[in-house]
N, C-alpha and C positions, 0 to 999 in steps of 0.2 A: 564811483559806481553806487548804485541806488538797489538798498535791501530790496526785496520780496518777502512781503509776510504773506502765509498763509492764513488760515484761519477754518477751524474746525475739518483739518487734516482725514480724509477716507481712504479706502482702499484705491478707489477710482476716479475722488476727484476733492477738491475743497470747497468749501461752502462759500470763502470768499475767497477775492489774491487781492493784497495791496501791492501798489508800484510805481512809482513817479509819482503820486500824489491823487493817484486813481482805483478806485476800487469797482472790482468784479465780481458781482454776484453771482453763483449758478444758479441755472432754472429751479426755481421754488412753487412747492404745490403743498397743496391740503392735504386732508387727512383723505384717505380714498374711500371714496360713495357718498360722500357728503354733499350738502347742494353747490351749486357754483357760490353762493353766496358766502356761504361758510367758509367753503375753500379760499376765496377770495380775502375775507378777514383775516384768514391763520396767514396768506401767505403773505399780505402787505404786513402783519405783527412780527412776523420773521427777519421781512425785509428790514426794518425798522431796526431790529434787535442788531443784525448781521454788521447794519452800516453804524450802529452807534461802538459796537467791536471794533471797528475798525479807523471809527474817530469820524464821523460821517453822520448825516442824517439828510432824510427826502428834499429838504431845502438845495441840496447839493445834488439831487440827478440831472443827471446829465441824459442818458435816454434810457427807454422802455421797451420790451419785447415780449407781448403779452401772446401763448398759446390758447385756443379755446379748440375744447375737443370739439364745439359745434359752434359756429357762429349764432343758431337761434340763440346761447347767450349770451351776447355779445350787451343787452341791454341791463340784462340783472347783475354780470361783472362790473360794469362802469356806475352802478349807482353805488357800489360799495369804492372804485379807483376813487370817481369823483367825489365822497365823501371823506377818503385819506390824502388826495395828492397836495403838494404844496399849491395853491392857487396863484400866490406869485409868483412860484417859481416850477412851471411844469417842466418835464424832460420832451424831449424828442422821442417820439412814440411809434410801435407799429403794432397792429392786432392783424391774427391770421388766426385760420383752422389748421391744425393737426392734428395727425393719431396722437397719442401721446402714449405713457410709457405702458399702464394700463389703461382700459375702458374707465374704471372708479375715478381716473384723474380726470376732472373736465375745464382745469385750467393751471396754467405755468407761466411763471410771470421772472423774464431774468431783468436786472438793473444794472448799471453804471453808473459811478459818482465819483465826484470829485470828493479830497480828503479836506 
């Protein structure tokens, strides 16, 4: 039988789950009212921080699930993705509009990776 780590333990949910040799990030966002831009840095520096917790890093995604509360910016988010993604090693990817949790969030980016 194969642990479950969690990692950074909430009321309502974890920030990561290890298991099998796979890690789950939850949906990560910026700081709320900032630009997409901004939000976008803090949330890929997260990301980064979350998968090296857990023995992991961007070389190792597996796929991507990016919210944008507006697709008009779908183009200022990806000049910040494509500036951090591993270029040899992309994940499988999906961008969509959603409401998100407030209006201030205008973008949520969850991951999968391998350990």
């Amino acid at each position: 039988m194969t642990d479950i780590k969690r990692l950074e333990i909430g009321p309502r949910m974890s920030q990561a789950v290890v298991h099998g040799g796979v890690v789950w990030l939850s949906g990560q966002v910026g700081a709320p009212g900032e630009s997409v831009t901004a939000q976008t840095q803090t949330i890929v520096k997260r990301i980064d921080a979350l998968l090296a917790e857990a023995g992991s890093d961007k070389s190792r995604l597996l796929q991507a699930t990016i919210w944008l509360a507006s697709m008009d910016d779908f183009a200022e988010m990806n000049a910040v993705w494509d500036a951090w993604v591993d270029p040899a090693n992309p994940p499988a990817r999906a961008c969509g509009e959603s409401r998100l949790a407030t209006p201030d969030y205008k973008v949520e980016i969850i991951v999968t990776a391998a350990r």
